[in-house]
Structures are given as C-alpha cells and as structure tokens.
C-alpha positions, 0 to 999 in steps of 0.5 A: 656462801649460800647457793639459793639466789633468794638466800644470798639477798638477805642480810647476815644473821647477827647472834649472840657469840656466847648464850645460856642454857634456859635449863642448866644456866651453864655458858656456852659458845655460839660459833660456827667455823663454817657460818661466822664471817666477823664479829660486830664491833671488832676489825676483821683481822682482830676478830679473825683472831678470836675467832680462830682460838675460839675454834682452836679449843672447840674442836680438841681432838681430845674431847670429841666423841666419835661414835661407832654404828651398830644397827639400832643404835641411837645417838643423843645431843643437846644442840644448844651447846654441842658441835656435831658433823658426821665424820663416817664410820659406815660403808658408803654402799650401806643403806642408812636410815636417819631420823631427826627428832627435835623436843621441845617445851 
C-alpha cells in the first residue's frame, strides 16, 4: 500500500502484463510481485494463480545474477526487461555511494 495519503486516492495504475522491447522486438513480462493487485478481465483467485507461476519462473534462483562490490565497480541493466533489488553484499557501516543514470532516445 502506499503511504502518502494523496497517492492512495488515485486509482491503479493499469498496464500491459507482456510488453516489447522498441530495440530488440523481444517479449518481455510486466509484472511485479510487489505492485500487481489483479489482472483485468480474470476473477481474483484465477488470476492470483498466473500471477504466482508467473513469478515462480521470473524469480529462478538459477538465473539471477548476484554481483560482488568491489570499489569502482559499475553495474549495468536494462530495466525495461530485468527484476532488480538490492540484496547486500556490502558492510551496513560502509559509506556507499550510488548514482542512477538513465539514457534515453
């Protein structure tokens, strides 16, 4: 749920479960375990389900990638078709320093 009153008044966002990458034409999911609520069009319970086994293969321990800092290190992704979450790896006392940089056409 979100926390901001003004945010939990407006309505869901609605998008596309499946989308194309403009460079590459290759199909990948839109769904996220933490934002999705339903699916349009699908009773809750059935769509509950998909969403599940969607997820079930999305998140295989076997094909994420779990990187291991080293300073300078950069990491790149393409979020129009990668899950990403930090998951540590670092001293919680460690001053760190991240920079988001976004390109676009």
């Amino acid at each position: 749920m979100l926390l901001e009153p003004a945010d939990q008044a407006r309505p869901p966002a609605v998008h596309d479960m499946v989308r194309v990458h403009g460079e590459t034409g290759r199909k990948s999911l839109y769904v996220n375990p933490t934002h999705a609520i339903g699916i349009i069009g699908m009773a809750d319970a059935e769509a509950d389900r998909l969403l599940a086994e969607l997820y079930w293969y999305m998140l295989q321990p076997n094909a994420e990638y779990r990187h291991k800092w080293h300073k300078g290190d950069i990491v790149l992704w393409d979020n129009r078709c990668t899950v990403h979450a930090a998951a540590g790896g670092y001293s919680a006392d460690e001053r760190r320093i991240h920079w988001r940089t976004t390109i676009m056409q």
